[in-house]
C-alpha positions in Angstrom: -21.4 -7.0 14.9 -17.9 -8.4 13.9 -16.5 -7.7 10.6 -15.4 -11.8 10.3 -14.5 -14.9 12.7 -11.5 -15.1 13.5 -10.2 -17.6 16.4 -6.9 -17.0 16.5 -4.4 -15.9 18.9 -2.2 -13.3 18.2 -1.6 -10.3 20.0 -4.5 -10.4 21.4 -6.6 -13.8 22.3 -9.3 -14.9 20.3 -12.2 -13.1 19.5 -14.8 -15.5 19.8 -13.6 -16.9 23.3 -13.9 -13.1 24.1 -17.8 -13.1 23.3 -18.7 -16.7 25.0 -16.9 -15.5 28.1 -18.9 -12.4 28.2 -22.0 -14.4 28.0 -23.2 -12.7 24.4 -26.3 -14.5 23.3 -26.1 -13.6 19.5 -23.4 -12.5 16.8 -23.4 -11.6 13.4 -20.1 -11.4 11.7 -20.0 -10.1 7.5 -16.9 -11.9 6.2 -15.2 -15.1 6.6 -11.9 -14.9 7.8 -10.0 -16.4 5.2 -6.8 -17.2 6.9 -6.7 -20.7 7.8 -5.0 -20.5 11.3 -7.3 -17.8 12.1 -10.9 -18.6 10.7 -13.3 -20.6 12.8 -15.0 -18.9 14.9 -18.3 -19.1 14.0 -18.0 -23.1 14.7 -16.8 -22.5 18.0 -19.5 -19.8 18.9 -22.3 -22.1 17.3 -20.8 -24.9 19.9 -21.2 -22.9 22.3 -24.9 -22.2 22.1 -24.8 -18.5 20.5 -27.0 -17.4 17.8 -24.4 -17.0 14.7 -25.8 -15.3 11.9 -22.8 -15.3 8.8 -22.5 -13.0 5.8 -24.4 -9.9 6.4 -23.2 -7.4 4.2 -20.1 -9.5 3.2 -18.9 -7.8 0.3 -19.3 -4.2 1.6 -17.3 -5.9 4.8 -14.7 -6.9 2.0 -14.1 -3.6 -0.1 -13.3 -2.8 3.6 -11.0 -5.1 4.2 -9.4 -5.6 0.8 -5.7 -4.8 1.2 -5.4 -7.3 4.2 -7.7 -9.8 2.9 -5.2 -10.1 -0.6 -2.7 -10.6 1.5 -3.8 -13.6 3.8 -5.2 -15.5 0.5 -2.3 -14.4 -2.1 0.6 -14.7 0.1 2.0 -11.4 -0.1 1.5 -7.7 0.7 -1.1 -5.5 -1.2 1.1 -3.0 -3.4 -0.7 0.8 -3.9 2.0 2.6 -6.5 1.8 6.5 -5.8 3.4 8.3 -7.8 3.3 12.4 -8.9 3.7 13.7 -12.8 3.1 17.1 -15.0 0.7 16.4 -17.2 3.4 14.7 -19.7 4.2 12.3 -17.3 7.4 13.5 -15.8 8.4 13.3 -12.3 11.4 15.0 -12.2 13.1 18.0 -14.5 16.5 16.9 -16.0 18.8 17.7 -13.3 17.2 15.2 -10.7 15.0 18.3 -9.1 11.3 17.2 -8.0 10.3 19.7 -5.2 7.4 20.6 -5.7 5.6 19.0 -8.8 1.9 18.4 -7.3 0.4 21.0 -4.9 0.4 21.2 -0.9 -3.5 19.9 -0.8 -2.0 16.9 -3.0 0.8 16.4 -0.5 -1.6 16.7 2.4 -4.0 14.1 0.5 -1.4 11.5 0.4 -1.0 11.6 4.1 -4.2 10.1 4.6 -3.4 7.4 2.2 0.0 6.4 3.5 -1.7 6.3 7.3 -3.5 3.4 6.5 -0.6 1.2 4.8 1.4 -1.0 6.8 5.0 0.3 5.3 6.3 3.1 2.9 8.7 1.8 0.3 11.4 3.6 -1.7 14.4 2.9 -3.2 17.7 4.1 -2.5 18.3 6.3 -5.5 15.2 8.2 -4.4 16.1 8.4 -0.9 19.8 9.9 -1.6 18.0 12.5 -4.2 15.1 14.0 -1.9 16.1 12.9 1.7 12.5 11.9 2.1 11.1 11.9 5.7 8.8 8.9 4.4 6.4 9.1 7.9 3.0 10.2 8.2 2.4 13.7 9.3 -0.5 15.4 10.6 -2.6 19.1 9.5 0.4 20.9 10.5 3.1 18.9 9.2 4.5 17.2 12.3 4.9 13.4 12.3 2.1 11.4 14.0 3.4 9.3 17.6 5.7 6.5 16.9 3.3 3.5 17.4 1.3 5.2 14.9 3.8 5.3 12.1 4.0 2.5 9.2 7.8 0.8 9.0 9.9 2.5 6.6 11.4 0.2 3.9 14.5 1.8 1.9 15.4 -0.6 -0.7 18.6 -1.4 -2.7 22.0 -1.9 -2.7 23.8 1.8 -2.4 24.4 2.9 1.2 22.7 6.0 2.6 24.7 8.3 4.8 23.3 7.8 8.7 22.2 11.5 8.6 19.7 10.8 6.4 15.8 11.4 7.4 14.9 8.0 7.0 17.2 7.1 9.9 15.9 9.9 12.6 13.8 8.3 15.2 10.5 9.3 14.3 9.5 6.2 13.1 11.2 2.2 12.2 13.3 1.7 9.6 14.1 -1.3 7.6 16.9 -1.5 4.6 16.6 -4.4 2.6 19.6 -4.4 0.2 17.9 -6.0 -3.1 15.4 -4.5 -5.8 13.8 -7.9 -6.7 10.3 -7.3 -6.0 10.4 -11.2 -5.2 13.1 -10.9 -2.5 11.5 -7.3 -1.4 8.0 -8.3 -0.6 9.3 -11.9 1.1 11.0 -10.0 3.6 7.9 -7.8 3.9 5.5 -10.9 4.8 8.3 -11.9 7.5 7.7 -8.7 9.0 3.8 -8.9 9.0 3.6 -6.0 6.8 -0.2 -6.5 4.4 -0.2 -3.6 2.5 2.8 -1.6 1.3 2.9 2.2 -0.3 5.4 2.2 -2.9 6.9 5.7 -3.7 10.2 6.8 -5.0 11.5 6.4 -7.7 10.6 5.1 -11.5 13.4 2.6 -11.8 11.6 0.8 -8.1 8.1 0.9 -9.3 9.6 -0.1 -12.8 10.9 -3.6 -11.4 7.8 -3.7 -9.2 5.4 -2.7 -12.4 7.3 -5.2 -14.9 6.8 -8.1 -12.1 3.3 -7.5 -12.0 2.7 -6.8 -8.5 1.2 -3.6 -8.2 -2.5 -3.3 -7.4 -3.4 -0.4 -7.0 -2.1 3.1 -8.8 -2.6 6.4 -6.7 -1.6 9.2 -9.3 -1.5 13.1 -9.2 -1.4 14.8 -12.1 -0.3 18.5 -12.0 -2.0 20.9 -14.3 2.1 22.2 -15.8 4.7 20.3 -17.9 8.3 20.0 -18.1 9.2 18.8 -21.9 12.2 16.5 -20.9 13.1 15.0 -18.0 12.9 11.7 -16.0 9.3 9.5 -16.9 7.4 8.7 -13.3 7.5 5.0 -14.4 10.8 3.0 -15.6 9.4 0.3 -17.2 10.3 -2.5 -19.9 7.3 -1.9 -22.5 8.7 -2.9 -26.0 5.7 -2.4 -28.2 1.7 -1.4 -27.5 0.9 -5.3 -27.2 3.1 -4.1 -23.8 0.5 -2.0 -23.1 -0.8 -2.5 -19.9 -4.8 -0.3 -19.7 -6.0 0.8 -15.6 -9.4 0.2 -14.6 -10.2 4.1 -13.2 -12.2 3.9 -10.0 -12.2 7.8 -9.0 -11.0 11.3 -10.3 -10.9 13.8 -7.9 -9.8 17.0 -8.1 -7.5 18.0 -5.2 -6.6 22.0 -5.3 -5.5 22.3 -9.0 -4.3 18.5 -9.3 -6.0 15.7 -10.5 -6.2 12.6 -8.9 -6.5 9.1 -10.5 -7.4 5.9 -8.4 -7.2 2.5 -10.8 -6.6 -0.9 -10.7 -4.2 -2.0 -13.4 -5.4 -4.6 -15.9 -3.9 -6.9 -18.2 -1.1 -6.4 -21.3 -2.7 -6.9 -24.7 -0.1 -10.0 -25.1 -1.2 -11.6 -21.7 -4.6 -12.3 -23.7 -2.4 -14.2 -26.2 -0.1 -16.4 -24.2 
């Protein structure tokens, strides 16, 4: 059973000429591939005398697939937010210090998230405060093999020092001197990056949140608070018509943090333009 029909060559040849040369009688393939240059193969295996049978369990076969498939049909990558907070919605204490807010099961828990994204963004204010490793790391902390590691993206226009993590060769690294999520996420598609985890810091996911292009929100919430310090998001709300609600789709507890899965919806004013 394929997931869809492609019949494209990339870097590997086409699926469907795959399956007529090994002399398979019948397929059945859930979702249509909806990339243009890619989609077609259940016309080509049809023409060549296999049984086709199209659309079982399709929309189970696209919740699968749902990062890469909003990025073939909207152009750009699929943006997950993560982000970690006390319970008053700080990220950092007033003197820049973040290490640690959310516990190591939390930290451990995003490892599995950011294995299946494409690329880990942060910006360069973030980078120069924590000298994040930004990889993906196994049970016992060590980094996964290279070809398993998504590209590194630091963004912005300060310079980091050549010492810094993000630069060891653990893993690729790409700097792309602009905050514009525009700019940022047309670079991204050029290097055939589909879903992107955006991390570090507020004023980043700011730009990214006031442009309207994050999907999905990853949150842990840590069961303390800080009073004053610097807000996880740097937005440009004004007033509550600003207000922009999240759809929740799971709350799990992970150790003594809380984490929120959501979908953000649409501002109050949206509804009025």
């Amino acid at each position: 059973m394929c997931i869809r029909d492609s019949n494209h060559t990339g870097r590997t040849g086409p699926c469907a000429q795959a399956l007529i040369e090994a002399g398979v009688a019948r397929v059945v393939f859930a979702q249509i591939d909806p990339d243009r240059t890619a989609s077609g193969g259940a016309s080509t295996l049809r023409a060549a005398g296999i049984d086709v049978e199209a659309g079982v369990m399709a929309e189970e076969a696209t919740d699968l697939n749902v990062e890469w498939t909003f990025a073939v049909t909207a152009g750009r990558p699929f943006v997950t937010w993560k982000y970690a907070a006390t319970l008053d919605g700080l990220s950092a204490a007033p003197d820049g210090t973040s290490k640690w807010i959310t516990s190591e099961e939390a930290r451990r828990d995003v490892q599995t998230f950011r294995a299946g994204a494409d690329a880990i963004v942060a910006g360069t204010g973030a980078v120069l405060a924590d000298d994040p490793r930004l990889t993906v790391r196994d049970e016992h902390d060590m980094p996964l093999p290279f070809d398993r590691q998504p590209l590194r993206v630091v963004v912005g226009e300060t310079t980091i020092p050549n010492y810094f993590r993000v630069f060891d060769r653990v893993a690729p690294t790409l700097l792309i001197q602009s905050r514009d999520p525009a700019t940022v996420l047309a670079k991204l598609v050029d290097n055939g990056v589909r879903h992107i985890w955006l991390e570090g810091g507020p004023r980043l996911a700011g730009a990214f949140w006031n442009a309207g292009v994050i999907d999905r929100i990853i949150g842990y919430m840590a069961p303390a608070m800080l009073g004053s310090g610097r807000a996880a998001l740097e937005g440009e709300a004004a007033t509550l018509a600003d207000l922009r609600p999240i759809v929740i789709e799971d709350l799990t507890m992970i150790g003594p943090d809380i984490r929120i899965i959501g979908t953000p919806g649409r501002m109050q004013r949206e509804d009025f333009d």
